[in-house]
C-alpha positions as CSV (number, residue, x, y, z in Angstrom):
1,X,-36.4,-20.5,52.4
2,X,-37.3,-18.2,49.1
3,X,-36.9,-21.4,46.8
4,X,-38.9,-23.6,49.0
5,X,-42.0,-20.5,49.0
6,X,-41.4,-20.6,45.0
7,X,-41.6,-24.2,44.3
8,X,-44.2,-25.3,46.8
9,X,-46.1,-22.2,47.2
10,X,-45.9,-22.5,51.4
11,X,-44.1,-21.3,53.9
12,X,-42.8,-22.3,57.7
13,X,-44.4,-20.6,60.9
14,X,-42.5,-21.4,64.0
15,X,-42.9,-21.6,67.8
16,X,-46.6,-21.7,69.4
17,X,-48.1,-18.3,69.7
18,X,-47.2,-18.3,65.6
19,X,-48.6,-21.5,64.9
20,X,-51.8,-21.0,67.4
21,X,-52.8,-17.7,65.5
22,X,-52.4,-19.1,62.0
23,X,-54.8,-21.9,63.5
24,X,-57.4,-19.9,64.5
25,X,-57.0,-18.0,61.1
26,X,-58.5,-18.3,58.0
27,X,-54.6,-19.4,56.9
28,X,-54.8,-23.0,55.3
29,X,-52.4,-25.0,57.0
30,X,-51.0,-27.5,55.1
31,X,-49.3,-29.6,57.8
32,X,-48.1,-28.9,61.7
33,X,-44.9,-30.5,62.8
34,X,-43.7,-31.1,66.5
35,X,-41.2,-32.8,68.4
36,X,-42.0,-33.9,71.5
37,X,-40.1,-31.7,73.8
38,X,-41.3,-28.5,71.8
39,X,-45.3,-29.6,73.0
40,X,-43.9,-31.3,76.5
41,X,-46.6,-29.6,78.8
42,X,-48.5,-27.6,76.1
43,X,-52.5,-28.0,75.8
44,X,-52.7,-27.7,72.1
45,X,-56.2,-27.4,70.0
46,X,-54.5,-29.3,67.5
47,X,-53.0,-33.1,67.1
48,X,-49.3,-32.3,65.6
49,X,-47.3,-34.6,63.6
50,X,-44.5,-35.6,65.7
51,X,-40.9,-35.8,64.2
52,X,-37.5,-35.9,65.9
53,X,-35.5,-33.2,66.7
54,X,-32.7,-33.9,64.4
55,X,-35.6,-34.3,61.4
56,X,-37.2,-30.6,63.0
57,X,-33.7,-28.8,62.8
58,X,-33.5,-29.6,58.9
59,X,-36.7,-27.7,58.3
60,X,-36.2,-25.0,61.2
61,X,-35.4,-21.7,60.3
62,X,-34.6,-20.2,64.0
63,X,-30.8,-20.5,65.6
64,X,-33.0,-22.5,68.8
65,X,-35.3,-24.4,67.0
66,X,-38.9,-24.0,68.8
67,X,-40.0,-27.6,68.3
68,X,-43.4,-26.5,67.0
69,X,-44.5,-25.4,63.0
70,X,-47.1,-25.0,60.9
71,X,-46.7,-25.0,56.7
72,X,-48.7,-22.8,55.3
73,X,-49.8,-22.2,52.1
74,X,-49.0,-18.4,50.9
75,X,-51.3,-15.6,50.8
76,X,-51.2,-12.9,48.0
77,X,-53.3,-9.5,47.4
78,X,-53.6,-7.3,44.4
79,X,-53.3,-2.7,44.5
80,X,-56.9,-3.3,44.0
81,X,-58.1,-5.3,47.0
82,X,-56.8,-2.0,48.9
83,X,-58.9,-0.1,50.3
84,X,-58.1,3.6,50.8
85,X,-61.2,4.5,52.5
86,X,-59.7,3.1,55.8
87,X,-58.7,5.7,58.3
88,X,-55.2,4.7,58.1
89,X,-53.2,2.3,55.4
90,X,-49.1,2.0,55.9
91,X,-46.7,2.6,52.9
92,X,-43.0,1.6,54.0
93,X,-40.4,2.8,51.9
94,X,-37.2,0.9,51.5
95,X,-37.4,-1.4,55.2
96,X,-35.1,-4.1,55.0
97,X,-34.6,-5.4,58.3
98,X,-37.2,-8.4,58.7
99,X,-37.3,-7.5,62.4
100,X,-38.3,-4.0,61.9
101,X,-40.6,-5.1,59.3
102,X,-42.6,-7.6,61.6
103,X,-42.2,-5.1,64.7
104,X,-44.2,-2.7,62.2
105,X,-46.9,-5.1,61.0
106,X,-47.5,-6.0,64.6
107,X,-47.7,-2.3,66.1
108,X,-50.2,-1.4,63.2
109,X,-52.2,-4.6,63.4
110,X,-52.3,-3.4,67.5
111,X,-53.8,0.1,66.2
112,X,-56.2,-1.4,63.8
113,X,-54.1,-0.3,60.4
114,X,-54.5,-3.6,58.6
115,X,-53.8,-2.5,55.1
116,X,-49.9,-2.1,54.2
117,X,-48.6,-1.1,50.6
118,X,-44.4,-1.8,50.7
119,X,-41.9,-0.8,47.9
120,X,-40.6,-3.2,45.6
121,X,-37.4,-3.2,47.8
122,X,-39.1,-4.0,51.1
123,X,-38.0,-7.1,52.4
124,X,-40.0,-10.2,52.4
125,X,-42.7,-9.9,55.0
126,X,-42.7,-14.1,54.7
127,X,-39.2,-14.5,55.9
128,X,-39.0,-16.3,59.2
129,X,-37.6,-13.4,61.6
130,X,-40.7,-10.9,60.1
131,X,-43.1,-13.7,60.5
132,X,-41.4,-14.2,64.5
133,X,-41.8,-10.7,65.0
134,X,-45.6,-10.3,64.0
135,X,-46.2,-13.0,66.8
136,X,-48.8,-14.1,64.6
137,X,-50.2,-10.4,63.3
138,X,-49.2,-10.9,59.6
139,X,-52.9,-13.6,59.8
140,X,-54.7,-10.4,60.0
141,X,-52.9,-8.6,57.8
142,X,-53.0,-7.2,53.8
143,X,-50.2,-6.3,52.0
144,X,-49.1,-5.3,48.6
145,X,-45.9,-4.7,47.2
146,X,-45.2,-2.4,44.4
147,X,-44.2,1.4,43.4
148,X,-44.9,3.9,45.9
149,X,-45.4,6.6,43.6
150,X,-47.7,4.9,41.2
151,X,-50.0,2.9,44.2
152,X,-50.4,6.6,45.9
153,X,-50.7,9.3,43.2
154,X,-53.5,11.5,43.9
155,X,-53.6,9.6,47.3
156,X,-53.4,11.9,50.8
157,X,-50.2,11.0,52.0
158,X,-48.5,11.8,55.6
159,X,-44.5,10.8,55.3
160,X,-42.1,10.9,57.7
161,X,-38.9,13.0,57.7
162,X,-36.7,14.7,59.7
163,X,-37.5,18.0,58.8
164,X,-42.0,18.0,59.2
165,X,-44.0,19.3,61.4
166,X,-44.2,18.0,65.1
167,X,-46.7,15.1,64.4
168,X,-48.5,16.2,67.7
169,X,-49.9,19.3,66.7
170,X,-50.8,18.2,63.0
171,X,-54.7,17.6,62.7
172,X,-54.9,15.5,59.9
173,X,-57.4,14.1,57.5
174,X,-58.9,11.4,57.2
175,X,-58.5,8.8,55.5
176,X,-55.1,8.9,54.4
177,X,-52.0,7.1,54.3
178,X,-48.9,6.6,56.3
179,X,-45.2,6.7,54.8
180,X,-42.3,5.3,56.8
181,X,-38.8,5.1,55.3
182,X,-35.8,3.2,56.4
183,X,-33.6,4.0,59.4
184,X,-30.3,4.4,57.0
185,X,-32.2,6.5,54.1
186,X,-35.7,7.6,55.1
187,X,-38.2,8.1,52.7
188,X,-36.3,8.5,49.3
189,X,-36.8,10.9,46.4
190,X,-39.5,8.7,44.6
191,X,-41.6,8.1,46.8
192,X,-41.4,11.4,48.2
193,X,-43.1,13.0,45.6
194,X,-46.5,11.3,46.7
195,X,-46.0,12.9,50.0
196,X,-48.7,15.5,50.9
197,X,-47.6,16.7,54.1
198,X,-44.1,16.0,55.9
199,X,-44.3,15.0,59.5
200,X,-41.7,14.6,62.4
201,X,-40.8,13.4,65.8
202,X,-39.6,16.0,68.1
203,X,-36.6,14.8,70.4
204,X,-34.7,16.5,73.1
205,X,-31.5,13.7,72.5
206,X,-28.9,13.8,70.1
207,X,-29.4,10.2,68.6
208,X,-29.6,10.9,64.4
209,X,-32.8,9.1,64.5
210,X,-35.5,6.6,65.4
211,X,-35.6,2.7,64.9
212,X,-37.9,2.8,62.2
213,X,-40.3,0.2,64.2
214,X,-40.3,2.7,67.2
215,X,-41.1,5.8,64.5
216,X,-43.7,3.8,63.3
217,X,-45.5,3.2,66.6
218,X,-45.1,6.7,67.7
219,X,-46.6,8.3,65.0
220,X,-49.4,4.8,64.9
221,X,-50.3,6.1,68.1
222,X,-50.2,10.0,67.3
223,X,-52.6,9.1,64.8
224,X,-54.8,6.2,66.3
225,X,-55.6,9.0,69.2
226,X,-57.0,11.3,66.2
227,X,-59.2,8.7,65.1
228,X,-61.0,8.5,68.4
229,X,-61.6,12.1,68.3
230,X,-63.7,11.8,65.0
């Protein structure tokens, strides 16, 4: 729904563990739609517009149609509402599956890493499978898209590759920022220039690499555990 986000400035958030985050968020919610078998049984804070099915399948955006959304109106953040004195803010270099994507935002948002810079390439954290995937983690979430190089010059920057040191025997400081590439490239040549310190994830299997969502949490968690030490 790109044109529908440009012309109206909203977006759809579907099924009910979605729709009862963005609720209880400081989201503005525009209108929430509902047919009655997609709130059959559900205690709901909230008194849904009820449409038919046939009326919800035009607007859905999932292959089986929850029966349950919110309209939203959109969010957006500037390079300088970032705030690099965090412990940890995520850069993702070149991630254009929306599943991976919302996997990511929801395993940082689990770790407390609310604060996510993406490359220009990055797909769009509002389409409806990222949105799915957060299961409602994007409301608590800050992110900027832009060029990697440029947002994290002079910045202290941990990237992954396959080639760094074992992530569980790096001590690293604090605050600083994250770097995760794509499954199919990793992180490329630009961005890599910002890296400060190349990190890895030792394996005993032959597989040419890690789901870029599973990297992510590994090394979210590597780092989280760090933290607590401090």
């Amino acid at each position: 729904m790109p044109k529908y986000r440009q012309k109206y400035g909203q977006f759809i958030v579907e099924g009910r563990k979605n729709v009862l985050e963005v609720f209880h968020s400081d989201w503005k919610i525009v209108r929430i739609l509902a047919t009655l078998q997609g709130i059959e049984g559900l205690q709901l804070p909230f008194t849904p517009e009820i449409i038919s099915r046939q009326d919800y399948a035009k607007i859905s955006q999932m292959e089986t149609p929850p029966g349950l959304c919110a309209i939203v109106e959109l969010k957006k953040w500037n390079a300088e509402e970032i705030d690099f004195g965090q412990p940890v803010v995520l850069a993702l270099d070149g991630i254009s599956d929306p599943g991976n994507l919302g996997t990511i935002l929801r395993t940082a948002d689990w770790f407390g890493f609310r604060q996510v810079l993406l490359s220009k390439d990055c797909t769009d954290v509002f389409n409806s499978k990222c949105i799915s995937a957060t299961m409602g983690s994007f409301t608590r979430m800050k992110w900027v898209y832009g060029d990697l190089s440029v947002l994290l010059k002079n910045k202290n920057v941990l990237g992954c590759f396959m080639d760094g040191e074992d992530v569980g025997s790096v001590i690293p400081a604090f605050p600083l920022v994250l770097m995760i590439g794509s499954e199919a490239h990793g992180i490329r040549s630009n961005a890599s220039n910002v890296v400060s310190k190349r990190i890895s994830i030792s394996g005993a299997g032959k597989t040419e690499s890690l789901n870029a969502g599973v990297a992510a949490g590994i090394v979210m968690h590597s780092l989280f555990g760090q933290i607590k030490l401090i």
